[in-house]
N, C-alpha and C positions, 0 to 999 in steps of 0.2 A: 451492637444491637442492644434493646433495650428490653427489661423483662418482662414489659409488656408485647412487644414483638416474640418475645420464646412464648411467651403464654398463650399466646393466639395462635403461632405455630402448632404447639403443640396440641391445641384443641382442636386444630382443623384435621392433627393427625389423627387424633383419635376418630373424629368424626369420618374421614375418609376411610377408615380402618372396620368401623363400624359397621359404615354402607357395603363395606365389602363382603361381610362377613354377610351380614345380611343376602344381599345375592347370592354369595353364594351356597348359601343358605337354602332359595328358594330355588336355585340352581337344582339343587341335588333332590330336592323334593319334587321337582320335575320327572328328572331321571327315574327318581321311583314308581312314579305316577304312569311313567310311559312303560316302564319294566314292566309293570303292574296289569297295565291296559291291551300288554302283548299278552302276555299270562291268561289272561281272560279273554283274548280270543281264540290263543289256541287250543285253551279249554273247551270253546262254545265250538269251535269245528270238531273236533274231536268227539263232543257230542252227541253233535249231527253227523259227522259220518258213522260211530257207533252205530245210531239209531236205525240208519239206510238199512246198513249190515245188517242188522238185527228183524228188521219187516223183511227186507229182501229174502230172508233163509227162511222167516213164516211164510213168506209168500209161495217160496220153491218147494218147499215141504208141505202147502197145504193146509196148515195152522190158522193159513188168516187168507180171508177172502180177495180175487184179485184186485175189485175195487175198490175195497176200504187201502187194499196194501199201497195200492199207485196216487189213491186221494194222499194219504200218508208219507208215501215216498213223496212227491211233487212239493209239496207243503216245504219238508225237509231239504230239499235239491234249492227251494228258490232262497230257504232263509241262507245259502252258499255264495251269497250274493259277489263277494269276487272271485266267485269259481264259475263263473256263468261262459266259464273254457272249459271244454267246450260246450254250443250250445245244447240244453238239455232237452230243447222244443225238437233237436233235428238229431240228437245222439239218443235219446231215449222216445221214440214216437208211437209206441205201443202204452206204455205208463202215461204220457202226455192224451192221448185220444181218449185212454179210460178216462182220466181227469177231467177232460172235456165232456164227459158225459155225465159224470156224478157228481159235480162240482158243486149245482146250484141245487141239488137234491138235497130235502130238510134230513136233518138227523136227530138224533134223542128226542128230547121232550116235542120240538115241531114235529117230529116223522108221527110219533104216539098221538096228537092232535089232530093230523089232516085227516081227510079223508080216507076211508079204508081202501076204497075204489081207484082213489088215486094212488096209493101207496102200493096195491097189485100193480097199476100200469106202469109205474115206476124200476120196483124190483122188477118187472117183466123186459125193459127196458136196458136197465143194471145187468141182468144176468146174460139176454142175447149178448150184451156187447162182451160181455167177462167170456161168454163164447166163443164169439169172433177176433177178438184180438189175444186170448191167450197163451198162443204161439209168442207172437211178438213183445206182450209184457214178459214173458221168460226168457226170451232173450236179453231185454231191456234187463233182466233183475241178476242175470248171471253177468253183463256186464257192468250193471253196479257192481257187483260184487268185485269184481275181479279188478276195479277201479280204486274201492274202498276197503276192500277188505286187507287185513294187515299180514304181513306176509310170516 
């Protein structure tokens, strides 16, 4: 062989040697990437099941009103999006119903601007149902708990 033939050899070596290293390179920046991505999710769950916990025992105790707690919990339950086992529309239907009720209701700065007249019919509205399904969100909120809560 001639020293042009090693020379070209070996540049191609280096060149293959190169790419590779590169790959895997970006190989491993992946893995981190993905390590990474699991870390922050099971961060972001962790979160939101704290969060649950945490309304759910204002809620049982009183602290915090049942419909602010079930607008609150629902919010929290849907961002669980691949925990949507089991369904939350037919496993929690006391927190779901209140939700249904106070959902479209303005809050802060909208609730202080409508109507005063409407904002009585409203809470009038809010608090029958926080009557009526009360039984049922505390069951709904003692089975969160006993779901999410850490042992």
């Amino acid at each position: 062989m001639t020293t042009t033939v090693w020379v070209l050899f070996v540049a191609a070596a280096l060149l293959v040697a190169g790419l590779a290293f590169y790959a895997g390179t970006l190989l491993w920046r992946l893995q981190q990437q993905s390590k990474q991505a699991k870390q922050q999710l099971a961060e972001k769950k962790r979160y939101l099941r704290d969060s649950i916990v945490l309304i759910c025992k204002a809620m049982r105790e009183e602290q915090c009103e049942l419909s602010e707690g079930a607008l609150r919990v629902w919010v929290l339950l849907d961002h669980l999006v691949p925990e949507h086992e089991p369904d939350p529309v037919t496993t929690y239907p006391g927190i779901h119903q209140m939700y249904q009720v106070v959902k479209d209701m303005p809050t802060h700065q909208a609730r202080k601007e409508q109507d005063k007249a409407l904002t009585q019919q409203q809470d009038s509205i809010r608090l029958k149902a926080e009557q009526d399904l009360k039984d049922f969100i505390l069951a709904d909120t003692n089975a969160l708990l006993k779901r999410f809560q850490p042992e």
